[in-house]
C-alpha positions as CSV (number, residue, x, y, z in Angstrom):
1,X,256.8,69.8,164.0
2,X,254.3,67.5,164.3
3,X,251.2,68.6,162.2
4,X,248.1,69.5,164.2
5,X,250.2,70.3,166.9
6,X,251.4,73.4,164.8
7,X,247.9,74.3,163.6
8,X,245.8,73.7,166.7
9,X,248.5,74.8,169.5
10,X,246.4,77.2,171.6
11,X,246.8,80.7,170.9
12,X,249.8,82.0,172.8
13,X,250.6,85.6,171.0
14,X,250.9,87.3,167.9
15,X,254.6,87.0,167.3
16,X,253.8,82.6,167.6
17,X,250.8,83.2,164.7
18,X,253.3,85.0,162.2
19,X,255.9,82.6,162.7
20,X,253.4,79.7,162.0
21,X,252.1,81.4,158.7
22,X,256.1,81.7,157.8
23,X,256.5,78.2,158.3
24,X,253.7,77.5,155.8
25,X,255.1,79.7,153.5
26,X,258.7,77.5,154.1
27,X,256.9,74.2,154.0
28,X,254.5,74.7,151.8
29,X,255.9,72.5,148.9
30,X,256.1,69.5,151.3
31,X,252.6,69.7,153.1
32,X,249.5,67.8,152.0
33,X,246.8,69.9,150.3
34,X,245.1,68.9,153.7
35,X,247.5,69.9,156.0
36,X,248.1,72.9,153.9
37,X,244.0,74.0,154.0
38,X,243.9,73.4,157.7
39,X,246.7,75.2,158.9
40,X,245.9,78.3,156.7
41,X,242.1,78.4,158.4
42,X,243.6,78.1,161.5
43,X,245.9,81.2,161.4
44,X,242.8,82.7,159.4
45,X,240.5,82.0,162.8
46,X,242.6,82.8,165.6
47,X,241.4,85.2,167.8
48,X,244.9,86.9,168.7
49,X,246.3,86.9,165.2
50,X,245.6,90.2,164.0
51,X,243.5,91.1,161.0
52,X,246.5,91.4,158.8
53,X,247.8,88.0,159.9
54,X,244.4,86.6,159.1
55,X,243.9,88.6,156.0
56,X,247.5,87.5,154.9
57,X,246.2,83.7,155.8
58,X,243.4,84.1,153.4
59,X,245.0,85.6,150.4
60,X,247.5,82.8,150.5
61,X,245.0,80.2,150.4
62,X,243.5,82.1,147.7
63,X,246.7,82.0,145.6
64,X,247.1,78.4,146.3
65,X,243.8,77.0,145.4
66,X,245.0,75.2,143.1
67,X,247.9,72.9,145.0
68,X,244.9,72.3,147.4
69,X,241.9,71.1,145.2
70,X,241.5,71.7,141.4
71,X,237.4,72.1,141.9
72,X,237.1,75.4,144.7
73,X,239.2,78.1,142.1
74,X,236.2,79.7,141.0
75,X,234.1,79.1,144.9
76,X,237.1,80.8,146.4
77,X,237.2,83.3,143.9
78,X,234.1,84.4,144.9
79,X,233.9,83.7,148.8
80,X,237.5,84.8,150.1
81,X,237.5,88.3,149.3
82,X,233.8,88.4,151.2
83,X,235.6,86.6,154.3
84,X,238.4,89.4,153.4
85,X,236.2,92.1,154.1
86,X,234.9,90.7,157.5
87,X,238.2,90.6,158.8
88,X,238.8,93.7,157.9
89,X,235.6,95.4,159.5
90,X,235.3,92.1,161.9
91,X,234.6,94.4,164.9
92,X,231.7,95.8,163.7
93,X,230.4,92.7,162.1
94,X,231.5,90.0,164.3
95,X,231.2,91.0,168.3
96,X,232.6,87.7,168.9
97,X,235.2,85.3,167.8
98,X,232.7,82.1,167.9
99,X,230.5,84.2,164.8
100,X,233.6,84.4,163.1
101,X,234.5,80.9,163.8
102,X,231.6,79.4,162.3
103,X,231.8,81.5,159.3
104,X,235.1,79.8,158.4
105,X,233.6,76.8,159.0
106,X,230.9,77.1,156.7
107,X,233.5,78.0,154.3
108,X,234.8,74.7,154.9
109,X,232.1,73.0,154.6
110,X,230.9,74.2,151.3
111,X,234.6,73.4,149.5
112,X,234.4,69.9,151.0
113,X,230.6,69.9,149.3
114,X,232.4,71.8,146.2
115,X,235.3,69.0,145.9
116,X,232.8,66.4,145.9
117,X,235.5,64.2,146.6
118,X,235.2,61.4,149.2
119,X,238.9,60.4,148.8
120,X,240.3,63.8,149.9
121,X,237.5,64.4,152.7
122,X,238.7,61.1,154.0
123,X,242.1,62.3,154.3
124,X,241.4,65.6,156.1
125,X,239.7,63.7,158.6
126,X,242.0,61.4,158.6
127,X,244.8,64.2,159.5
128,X,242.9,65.1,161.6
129,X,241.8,62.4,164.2
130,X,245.3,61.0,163.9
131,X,246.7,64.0,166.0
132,X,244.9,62.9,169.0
133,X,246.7,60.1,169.5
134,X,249.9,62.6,170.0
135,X,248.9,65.3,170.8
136,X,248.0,66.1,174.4
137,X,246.9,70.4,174.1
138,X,243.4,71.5,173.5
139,X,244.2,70.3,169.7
140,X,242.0,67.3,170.7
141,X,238.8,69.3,171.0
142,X,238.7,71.5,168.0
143,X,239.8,68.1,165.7
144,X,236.5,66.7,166.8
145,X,235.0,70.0,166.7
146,X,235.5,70.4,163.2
147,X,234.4,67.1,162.3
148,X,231.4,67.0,163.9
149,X,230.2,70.1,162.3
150,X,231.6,69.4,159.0
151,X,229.5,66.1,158.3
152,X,231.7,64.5,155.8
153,X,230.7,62.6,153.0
154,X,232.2,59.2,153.9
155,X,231.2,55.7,153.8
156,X,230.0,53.8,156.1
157,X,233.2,51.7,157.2
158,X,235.4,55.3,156.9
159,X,233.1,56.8,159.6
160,X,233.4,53.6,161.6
161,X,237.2,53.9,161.5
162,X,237.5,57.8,162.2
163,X,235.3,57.6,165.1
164,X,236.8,54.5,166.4
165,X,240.3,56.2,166.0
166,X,238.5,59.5,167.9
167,X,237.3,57.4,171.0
168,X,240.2,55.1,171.3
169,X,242.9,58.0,171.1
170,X,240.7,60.7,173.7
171,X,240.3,57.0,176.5
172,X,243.8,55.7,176.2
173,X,245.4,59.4,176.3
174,X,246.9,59.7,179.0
175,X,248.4,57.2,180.6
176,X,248.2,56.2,183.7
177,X,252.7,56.7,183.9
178,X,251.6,60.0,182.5
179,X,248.5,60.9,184.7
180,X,251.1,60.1,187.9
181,X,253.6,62.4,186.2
182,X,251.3,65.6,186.2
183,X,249.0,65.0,188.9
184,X,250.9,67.4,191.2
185,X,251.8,69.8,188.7
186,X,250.2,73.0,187.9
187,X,249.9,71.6,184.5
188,X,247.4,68.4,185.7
189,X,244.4,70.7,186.2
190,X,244.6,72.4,182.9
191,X,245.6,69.0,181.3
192,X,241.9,67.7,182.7
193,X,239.8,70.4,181.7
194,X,241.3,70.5,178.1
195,X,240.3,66.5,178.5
196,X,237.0,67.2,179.8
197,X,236.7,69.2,176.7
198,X,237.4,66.9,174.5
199,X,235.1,64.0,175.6
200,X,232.5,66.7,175.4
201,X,233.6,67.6,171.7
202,X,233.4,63.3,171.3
203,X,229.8,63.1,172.6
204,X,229.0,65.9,169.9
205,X,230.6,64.1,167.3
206,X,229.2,60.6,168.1
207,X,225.4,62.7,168.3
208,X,226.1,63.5,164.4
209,X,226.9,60.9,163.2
210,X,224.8,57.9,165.1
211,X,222.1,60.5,163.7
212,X,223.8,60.6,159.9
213,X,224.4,56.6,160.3
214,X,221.6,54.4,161.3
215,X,223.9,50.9,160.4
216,X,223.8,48.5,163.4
217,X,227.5,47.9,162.6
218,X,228.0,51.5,163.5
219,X,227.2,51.0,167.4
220,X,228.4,48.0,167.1
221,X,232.2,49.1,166.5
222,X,232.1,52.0,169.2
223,X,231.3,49.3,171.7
224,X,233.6,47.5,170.4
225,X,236.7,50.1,171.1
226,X,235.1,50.7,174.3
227,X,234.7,47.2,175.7
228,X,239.2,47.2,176.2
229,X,239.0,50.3,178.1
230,X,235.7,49.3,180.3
231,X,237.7,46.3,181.7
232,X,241.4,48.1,181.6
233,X,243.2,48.1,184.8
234,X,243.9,52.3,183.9
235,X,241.6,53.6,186.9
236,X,241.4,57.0,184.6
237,X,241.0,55.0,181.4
238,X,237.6,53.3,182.9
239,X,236.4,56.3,183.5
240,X,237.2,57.7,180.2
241,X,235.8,55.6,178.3
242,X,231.9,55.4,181.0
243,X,232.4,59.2,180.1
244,X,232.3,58.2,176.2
245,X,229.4,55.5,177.2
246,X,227.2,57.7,179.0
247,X,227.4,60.2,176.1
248,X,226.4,57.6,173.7
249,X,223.8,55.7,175.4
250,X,222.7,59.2,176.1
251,X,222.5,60.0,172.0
252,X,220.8,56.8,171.2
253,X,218.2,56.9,174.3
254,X,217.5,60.3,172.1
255,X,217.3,58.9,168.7
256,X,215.6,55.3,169.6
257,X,218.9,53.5,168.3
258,X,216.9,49.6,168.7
259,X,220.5,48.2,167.7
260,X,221.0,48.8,171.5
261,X,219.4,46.4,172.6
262,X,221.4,43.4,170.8
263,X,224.2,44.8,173.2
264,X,221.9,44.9,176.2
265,X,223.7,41.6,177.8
266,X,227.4,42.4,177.3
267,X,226.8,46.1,178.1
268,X,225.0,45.0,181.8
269,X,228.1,42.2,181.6
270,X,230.6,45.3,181.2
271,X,229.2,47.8,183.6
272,X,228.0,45.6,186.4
273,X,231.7,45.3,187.9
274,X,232.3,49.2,187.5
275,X,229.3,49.5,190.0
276,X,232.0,48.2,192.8
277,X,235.3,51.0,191.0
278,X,237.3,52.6,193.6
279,X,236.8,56.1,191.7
280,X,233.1,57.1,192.7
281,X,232.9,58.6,189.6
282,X,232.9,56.0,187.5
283,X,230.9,54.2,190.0
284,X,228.3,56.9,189.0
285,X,228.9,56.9,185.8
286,X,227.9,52.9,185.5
287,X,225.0,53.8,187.1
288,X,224.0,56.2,184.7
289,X,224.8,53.9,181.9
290,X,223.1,51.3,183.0
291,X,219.8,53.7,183.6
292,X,220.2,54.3,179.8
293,X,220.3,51.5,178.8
294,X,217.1,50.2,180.5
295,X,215.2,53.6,179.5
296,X,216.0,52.2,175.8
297,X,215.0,48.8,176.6
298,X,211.5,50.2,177.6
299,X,210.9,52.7,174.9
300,X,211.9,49.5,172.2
301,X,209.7,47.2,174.1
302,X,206.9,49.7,174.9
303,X,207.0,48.8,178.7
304,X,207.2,50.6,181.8
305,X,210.3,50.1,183.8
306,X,210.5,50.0,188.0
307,X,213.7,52.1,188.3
308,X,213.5,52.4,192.2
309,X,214.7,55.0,194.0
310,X,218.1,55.7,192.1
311,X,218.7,58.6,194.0
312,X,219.6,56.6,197.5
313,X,221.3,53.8,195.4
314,X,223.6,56.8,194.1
315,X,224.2,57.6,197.4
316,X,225.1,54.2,198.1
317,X,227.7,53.9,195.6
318,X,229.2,56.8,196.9
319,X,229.6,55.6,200.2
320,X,233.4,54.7,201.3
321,X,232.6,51.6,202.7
322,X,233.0,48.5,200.6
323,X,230.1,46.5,202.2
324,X,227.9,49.3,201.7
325,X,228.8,49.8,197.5
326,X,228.6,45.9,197.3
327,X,225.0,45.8,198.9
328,X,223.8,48.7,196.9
329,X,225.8,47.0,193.5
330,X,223.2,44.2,194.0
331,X,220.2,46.4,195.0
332,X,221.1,47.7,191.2
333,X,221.8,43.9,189.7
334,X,218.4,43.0,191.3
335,X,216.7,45.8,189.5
336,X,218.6,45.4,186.5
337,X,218.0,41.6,186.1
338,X,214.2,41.9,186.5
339,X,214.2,43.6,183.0
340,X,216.8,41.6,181.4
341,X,215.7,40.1,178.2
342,X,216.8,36.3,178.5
343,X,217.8,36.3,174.8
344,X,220.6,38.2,175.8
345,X,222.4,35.5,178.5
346,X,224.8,34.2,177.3
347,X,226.1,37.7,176.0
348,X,226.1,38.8,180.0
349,X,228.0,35.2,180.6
350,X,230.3,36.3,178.3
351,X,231.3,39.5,179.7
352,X,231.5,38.8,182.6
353,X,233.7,36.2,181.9
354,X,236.0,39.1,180.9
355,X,235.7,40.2,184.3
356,X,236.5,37.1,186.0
357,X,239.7,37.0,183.9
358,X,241.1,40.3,183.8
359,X,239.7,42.4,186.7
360,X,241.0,41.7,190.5
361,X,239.2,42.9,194.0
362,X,235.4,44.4,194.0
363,X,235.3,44.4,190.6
364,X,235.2,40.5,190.4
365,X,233.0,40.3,193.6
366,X,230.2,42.8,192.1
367,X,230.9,40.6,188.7
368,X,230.1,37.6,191.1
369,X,227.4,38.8,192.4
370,X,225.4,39.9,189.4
371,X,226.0,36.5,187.8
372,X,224.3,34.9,190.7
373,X,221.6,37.3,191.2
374,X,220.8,36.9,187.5
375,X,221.2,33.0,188.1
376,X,218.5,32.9,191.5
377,X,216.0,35.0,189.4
378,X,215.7,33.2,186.3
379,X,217.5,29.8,187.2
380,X,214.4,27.6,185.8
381,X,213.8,29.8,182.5
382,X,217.5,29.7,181.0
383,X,217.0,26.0,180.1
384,X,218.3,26.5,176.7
385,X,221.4,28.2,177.8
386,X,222.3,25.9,180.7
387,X,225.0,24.3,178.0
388,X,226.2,27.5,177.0
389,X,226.9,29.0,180.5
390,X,228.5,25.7,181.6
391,X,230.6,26.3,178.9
392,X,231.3,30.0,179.9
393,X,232.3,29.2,183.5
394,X,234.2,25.9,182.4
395,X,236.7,28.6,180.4
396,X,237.0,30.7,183.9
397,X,238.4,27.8,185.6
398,X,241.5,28.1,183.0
399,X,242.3,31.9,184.6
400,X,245.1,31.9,187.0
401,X,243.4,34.0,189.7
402,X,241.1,31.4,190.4
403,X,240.9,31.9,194.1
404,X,238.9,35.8,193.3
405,X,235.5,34.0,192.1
406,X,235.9,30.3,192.5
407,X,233.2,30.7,195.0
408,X,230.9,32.7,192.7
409,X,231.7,29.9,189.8
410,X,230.8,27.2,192.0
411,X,227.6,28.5,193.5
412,X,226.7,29.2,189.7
413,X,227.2,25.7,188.7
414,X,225.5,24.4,192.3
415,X,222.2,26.4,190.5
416,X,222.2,25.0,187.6
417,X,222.6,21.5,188.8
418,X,220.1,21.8,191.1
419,X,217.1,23.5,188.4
420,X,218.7,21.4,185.6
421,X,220.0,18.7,186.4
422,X,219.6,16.7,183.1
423,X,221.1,19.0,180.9
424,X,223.8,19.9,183.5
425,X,224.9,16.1,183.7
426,X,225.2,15.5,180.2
427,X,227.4,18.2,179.9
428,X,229.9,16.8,182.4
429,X,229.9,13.2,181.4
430,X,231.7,14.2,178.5
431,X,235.4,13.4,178.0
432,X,237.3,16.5,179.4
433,X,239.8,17.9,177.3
434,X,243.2,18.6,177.7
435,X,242.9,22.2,178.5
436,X,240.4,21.9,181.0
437,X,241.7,22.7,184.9
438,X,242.5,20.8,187.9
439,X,239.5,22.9,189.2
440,X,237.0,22.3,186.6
441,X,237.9,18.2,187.2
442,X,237.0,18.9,190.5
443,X,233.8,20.6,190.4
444,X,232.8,18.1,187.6
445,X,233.6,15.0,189.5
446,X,231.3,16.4,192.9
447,X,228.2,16.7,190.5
448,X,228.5,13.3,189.1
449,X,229.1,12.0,192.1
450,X,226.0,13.4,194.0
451,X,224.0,12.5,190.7
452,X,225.0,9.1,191.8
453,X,223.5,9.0,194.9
């Protein structure tokens, strides 16, 4: 039975609770001391288990204090028989099961600080984010629950890894072969609320420890996991993982995360296409990001940002027709672009050379568009970068579906010709290489070629 599964299925009945704490009275000998501590609270917190059930929970833990951590005998000495007596007169004390909840969590929380023991508080985490991945019940939410209340004492590059194990396994789950399999099921609507749950139970989690963790690496490596699902071709992964990037953009617009705005270009590279997603959800939810991410930008910088009416651009994005959500895409790009720091090109170049390589339909022509909006509105101040982008679109040229932005690519380069025409020779007079395209030899050889004349 696979762990977490067993200790975080949803509460079905009594009879299911007492067959559970039999089990880890069987298995006991075999289970981590991790396992062991969190299936035991479980039973202990379950609203339909019955105070003997719970009771029975508690003085088992009790009597195996010591197979679970040598430090909490004397703690749970003292603190058990108090939790003892509130599940025994829990009625009276307790008018609800949330109060009794976060009583056992504090319990929790003050062994972990008791152990003082980074190594096994690593490995409880640990247990627990790695359900997620298999696990597809409400399990998900009250993993994350617990850890975001818990806090735990880990180092940097642990957090980094648990929460980057969190987001990957709540965007990625389910597939889309599984997400076809349900959606006409009874099943599919509960499946998505238990989802909607846990992304919820993710934004908590990221809040506490983007407030515990100022690193920049920290942002950094959530992006990071992100950036795969934001250009996946899972219409419900992409909107996953905007959910999970709304949330955060939303924490650090709270705390003043400034690391933010080294990801300003790549972020604008990664959401611009999703402007244009055939779910006008996540076409929202880009729009949302994106209005983050410019709020930050103006608290870092101290200035006062032009937003525009987002309200009828929201409406525009919603609208069915495509010619409608592309002109209102680059209403957005035009309002984006004029608070773009320019330090931050070539990162936009880059991804939305992703785009260009991986994404198909609107998404490439709202990536098209951007680029040459950004292009027409700062076309002489990029001087520096004119190399660098040449560079960039050169590497599109190698994609095999050419034919969706070769137009966009070739107006880009037509700009840069024209404002810099210097730098933009030099660059093509060099000696091609031998991965270069039949296209790229092409537009090459019409630039030199007017420069002639």
């Amino acid at each position: 039975m696979t762990l977490l599964k067993c200790i975080y299925t949803s509460a079905r009945s009594m009879s299911n609770k007492q067959e559970e704490l039999e089990a880890i009275v069987r298995q006991g000998p075999w289970l981590t001391p991790q396992t062991l501590l969190a299936r035991l609270l479980v039973v202990a917190g379950s609203p339909v288990a019955g105070s003997n059930l719970q009771a029975a929970a508690l003085l088992l833990l009790q009597k195996l204090h010591s197979r679970i951590h040598r430090a909490v005998g004397a703690m749970w000495d003292a603190e058990i028989p108090l939790l003892l007596q509130c599940v025994q007169g829990k009625e009276e004390s307790f008018p609800d099961s949330a109060a009794w909840e976060h009583r056992l969590l504090k319990f929790l929380r003050a062994s972990l600080e008791t152990m003082e023991d980074e190594a096994w508080t690593k490995g409880l985490s640990c247990e627990l984010s790695r359900y997620l991945s298999s696990s597809p019940s409400s399990s998900g939410e009250k993993a994350l629950e617990q850890l975001s209340k818990l806090k735990p004492s880990l180092g940097s590059k642990d957090m980094c890894e648990m929460l980057a194990l969190c987001c990957k396994s709540i965007v990625t789950h389910p597939s889309a072969e599984m997400m076809l399999k349900i959606r006409k099921s009874q099943q599919a609507a509960r499946y998505l609320q238990l989802l909607q749950t846990s992304l919820k139970a993710l934004g908590r989690l990221m809040a506490v420890l983007l407030e515990t963790e100022p690193t920049r690496d920290f942002f950094q490596n959530i992006i990071h996991v992100l950036r795969r699902s934001l250009t996946s071709g899972n219409v419900w992964e992409r909107k996953r993982a905007l959910q999970v990037c709304s949330q955060l953009l939303a924490v650090c617009e709270e705390l003043r995360r400034e690391d933010v705005c080294e990801h300003f270009g790549s972020l604008v590279g990664l959401l611009a296409p999703l402007t244009c997603d055939p779910k006008p959800t996540s076409r929202q939810l880009a729009v949302t990001c994106l209005r983050s991410l410019l709020q930050i930008q103006a608290k870092v910088t101290n200035r006062v940002i032009e937003m525009g009416d987002t309200g009828s651009l929201c409406e525009g994005l919603h609208a069915c027709s495509t010619v409608c959500q592309l002109q209102t895409s680059s209403k957005i790009a035009r309002m984006v672009c004029r608070n773009f720091p320019l330090e931050r090109t070539v990162d936009f170049f880059m991804a939305i050379k992703e785009t260009f390589r991986k994404a198909k339909g609107m998404h490439v022509r709202a990536a098209g568009k951007w680029m040459i909006t950004f292009l027409q509105m700062y076309r002489k101040d990029i001087r520096r970068d004119v190399p660098l982008i040449l560079y960039v679109l050169r590497s599109c040229t190698s994609s095999t579906q050419q034919s969706m932005f070769m137009p966009f690519v070739c107006q880009a380069v037509v700009i840069l010709n024209r404002c810099h025409t210097e730098v933009a020779i030099d660059n093509f007079t060099r000696l091609l290489g031998p991965t270069d395209s039949e296209t790229w030899r092409r537009i090459r050889e019409f630039c030199l070629q007017r420069w002639r004349l």
